[in-house]
C-alpha positions in Angstrom: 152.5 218.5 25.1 155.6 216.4 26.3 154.0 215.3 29.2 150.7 213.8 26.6 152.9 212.1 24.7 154.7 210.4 28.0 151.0 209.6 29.1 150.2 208.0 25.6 153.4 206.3 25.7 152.9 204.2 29.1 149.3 203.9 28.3 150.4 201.4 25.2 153.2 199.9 26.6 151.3 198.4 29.6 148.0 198.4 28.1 149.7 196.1 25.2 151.9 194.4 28.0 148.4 193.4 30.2 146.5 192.6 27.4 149.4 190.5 26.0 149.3 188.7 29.4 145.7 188.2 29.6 145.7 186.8 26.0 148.6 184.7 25.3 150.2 181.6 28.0 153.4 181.8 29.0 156.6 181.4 26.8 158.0 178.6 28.3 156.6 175.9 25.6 159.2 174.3 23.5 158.0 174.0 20.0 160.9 173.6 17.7 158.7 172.9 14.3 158.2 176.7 14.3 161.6 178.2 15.6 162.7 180.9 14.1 159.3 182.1 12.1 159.4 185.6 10.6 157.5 188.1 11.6 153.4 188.1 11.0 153.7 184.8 10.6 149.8 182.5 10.9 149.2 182.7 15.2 153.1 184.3 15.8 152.2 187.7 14.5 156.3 188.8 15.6 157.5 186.0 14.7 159.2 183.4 17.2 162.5 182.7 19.0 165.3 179.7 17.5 162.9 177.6 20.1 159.5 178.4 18.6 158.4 180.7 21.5 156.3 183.6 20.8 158.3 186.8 21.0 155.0 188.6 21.9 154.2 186.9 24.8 158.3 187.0 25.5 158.1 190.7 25.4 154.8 190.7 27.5 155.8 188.2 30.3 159.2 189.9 30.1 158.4 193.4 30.5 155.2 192.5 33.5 158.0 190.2 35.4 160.6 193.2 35.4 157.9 195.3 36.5 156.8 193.0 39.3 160.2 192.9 40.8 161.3 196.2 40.1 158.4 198.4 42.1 158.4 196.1 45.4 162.4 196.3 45.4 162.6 199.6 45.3 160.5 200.0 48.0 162.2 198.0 50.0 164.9 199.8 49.3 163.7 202.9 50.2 162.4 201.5 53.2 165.6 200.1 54.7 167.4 203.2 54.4 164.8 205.3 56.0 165.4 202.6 59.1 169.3 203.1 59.1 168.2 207.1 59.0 165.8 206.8 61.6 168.6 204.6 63.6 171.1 207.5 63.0 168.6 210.0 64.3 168.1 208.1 67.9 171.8 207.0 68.1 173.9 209.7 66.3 177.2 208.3 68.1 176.8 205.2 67.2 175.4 205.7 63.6 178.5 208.5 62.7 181.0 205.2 64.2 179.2 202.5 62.3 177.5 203.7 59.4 179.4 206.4 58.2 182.3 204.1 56.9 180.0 201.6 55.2 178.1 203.7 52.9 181.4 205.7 52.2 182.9 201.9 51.1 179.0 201.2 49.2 179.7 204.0 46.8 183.2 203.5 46.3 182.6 200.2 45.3 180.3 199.8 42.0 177.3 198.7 42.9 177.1 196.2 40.2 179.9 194.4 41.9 178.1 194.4 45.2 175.1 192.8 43.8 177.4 190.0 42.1 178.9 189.0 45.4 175.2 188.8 47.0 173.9 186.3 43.9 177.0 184.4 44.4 177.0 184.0 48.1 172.7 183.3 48.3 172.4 181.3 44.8 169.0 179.4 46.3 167.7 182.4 48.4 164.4 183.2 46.2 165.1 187.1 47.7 168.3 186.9 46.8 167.6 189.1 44.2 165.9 191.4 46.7 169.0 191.6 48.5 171.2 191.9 46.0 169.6 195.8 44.8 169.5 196.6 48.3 173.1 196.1 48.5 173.8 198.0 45.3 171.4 201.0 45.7 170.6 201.1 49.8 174.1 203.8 50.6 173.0 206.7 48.2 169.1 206.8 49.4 170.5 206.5 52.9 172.6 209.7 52.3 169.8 211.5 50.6 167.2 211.1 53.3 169.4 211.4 56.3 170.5 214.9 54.6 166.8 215.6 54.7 166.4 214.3 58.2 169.3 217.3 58.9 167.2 219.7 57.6 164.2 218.7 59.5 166.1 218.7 62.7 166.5 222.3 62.3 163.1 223.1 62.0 161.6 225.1 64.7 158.3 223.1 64.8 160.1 220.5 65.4 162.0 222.4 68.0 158.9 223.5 70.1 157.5 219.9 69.9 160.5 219.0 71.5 160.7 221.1 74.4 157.4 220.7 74.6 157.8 217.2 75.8 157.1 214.8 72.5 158.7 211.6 72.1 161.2 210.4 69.7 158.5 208.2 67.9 156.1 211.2 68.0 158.8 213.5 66.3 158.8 211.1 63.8 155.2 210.4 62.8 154.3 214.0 63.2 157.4 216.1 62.1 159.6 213.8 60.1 157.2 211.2 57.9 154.8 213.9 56.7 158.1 215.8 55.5 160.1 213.1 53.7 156.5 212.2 52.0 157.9 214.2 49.1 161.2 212.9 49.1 159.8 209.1 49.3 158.5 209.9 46.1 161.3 211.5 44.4 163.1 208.2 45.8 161.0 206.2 44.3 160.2 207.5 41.3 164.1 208.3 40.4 165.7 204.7 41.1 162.9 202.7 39.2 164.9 203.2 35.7 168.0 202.1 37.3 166.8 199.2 39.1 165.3 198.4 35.6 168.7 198.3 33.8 170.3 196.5 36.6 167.2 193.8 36.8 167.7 193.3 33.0 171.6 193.2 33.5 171.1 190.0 35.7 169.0 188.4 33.6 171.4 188.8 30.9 174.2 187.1 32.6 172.1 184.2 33.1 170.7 185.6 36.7 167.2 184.6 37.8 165.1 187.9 37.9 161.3 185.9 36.8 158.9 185.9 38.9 157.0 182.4 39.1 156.6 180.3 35.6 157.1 183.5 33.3 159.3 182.6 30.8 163.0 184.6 30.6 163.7 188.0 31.7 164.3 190.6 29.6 167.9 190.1 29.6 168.0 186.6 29.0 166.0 186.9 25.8 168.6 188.8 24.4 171.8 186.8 25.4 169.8 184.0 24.4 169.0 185.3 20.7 171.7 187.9 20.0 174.1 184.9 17.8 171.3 184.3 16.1 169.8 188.1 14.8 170.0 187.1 11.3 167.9 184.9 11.9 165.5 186.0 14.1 166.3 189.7 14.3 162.8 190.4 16.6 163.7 188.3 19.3 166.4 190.6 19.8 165.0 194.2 19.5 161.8 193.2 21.3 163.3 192.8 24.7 165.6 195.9 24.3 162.7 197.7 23.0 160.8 197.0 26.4 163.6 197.7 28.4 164.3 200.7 26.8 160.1 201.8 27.1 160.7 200.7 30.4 163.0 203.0 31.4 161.5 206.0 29.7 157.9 205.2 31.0 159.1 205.2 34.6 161.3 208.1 34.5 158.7 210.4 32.5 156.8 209.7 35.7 159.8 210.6 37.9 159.5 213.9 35.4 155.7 214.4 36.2 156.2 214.1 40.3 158.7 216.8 40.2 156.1 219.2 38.3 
């Protein structure tokens, strides 16, 4: 029954988000004769921000931006660390002397703080942002996947294939790709609400995180209306209701790959 009710969930949220999309332009018109209008108000059926934008379409643009940049930096994520894992698997020596101490120094230091110091150091880079959750999230998928690559290694399959002459790249398309399949999805699927709330997070403090002409993130919505709730009180729960949706919608699906 749970897992209907997470289906009917993320069913309306992106059905309402596309749809939204599809219907409405982009919240980036200024119309200041209709700041500020209350909800079901004639063409702004919730409302409008103190700069006459459409909360609906800020909550639509907002929530299909986050998920644009969210899904392909995760991956990316996930994909760098499986190259530092495969690097320590060829060159053990020299991962154990170079790698070891960074990732113990990426998760002692808070991984917000990390992807601060990238924005502040690339403010132009349009991947900045890219970079910036790699920094923050790359050390503890690294440690997860190189623990499974341990396993593996111990795997008599894997064993014979050796002594039977296969090369390194073999031993990894063959033995070690087909068994981290699983875990590349546990990876994914587990890192998407976080990268969420950090995505939001930057967009709050005034960090670029939309994609093209889209209008604010998520987070900037709120820092943008949150002095001015009485007001406009929807221009502020909107945005923290998709971020919230978000986050539930992504990790019920983290829920239904581990079933």
């Amino acid at each position: 029954m749970k897992l209907k009710v997470h289906t009917l969930i993320r069913l309306f949220f992106f059905g309402l988000v596309f749809l939204g999309v599809i219907l409405l332009p982009a919240p980036t018109h200024v119309d200041l004769t209709n700041n500020n209008l209350p909800i079901f108000s004639p063409d702004f059926f919730a409302g409008t921000d103190r700069l006459g934008r459409d909360n609906f379409a800020l909550f639509c643009y907002g929530s299909l931006s986050t998920i644009v940049l969210v899904v392909p930096a995760r991956i990316f994520t996930i994909f760098v660390s499986f190259l530092l894992s495969a690097f320590s698997l060829f060159f053990p020596k020299r991962s154990d002397f170079i790698l070891s101490g960074i990732v113990s120094v990426s998760l002692a230091i808070p991984s917000l703080l990390s992807a601060l110091v990238v924005m502040s150091l690339l403010p132009e880079n349009p991947f900045a942002i890219f970079i910036a959750i790699l920094v923050s999230d790359w050390a503890l998928s690294y440690e997860t996947i190189t623990a499974k690559i341990r396993e593996i290694k111990q795997s008599p399959y894997l064993s014979a294939s050796f002594c039977m002459g296969a090369k390194p790249y073999q031993l990894v398309l063959l033995h070690y790709l087909p068994a981290l399949k699983d875990m590349f999805g546990f990876l994914f699927f587990s890192g998407l609400p976080a990268v969420v709330m950090t995505t939001a997070l930057f967009s709050y403090l005034g960090i670029q995180t939309s994609i093209g002409d889209t209008g604010p993130g998520l987070g900037e919505q709120i820092s943008f209306s949150k002095d001015y709730f009485d007001k406009s009180p929807v221009s502020v729960l909107l945005p923290v209701v998709a971020i919230l949706t978000l986050v539930y919608s992504l990790g019920s699906n983290q829920k239904k790959n581990e079933t």
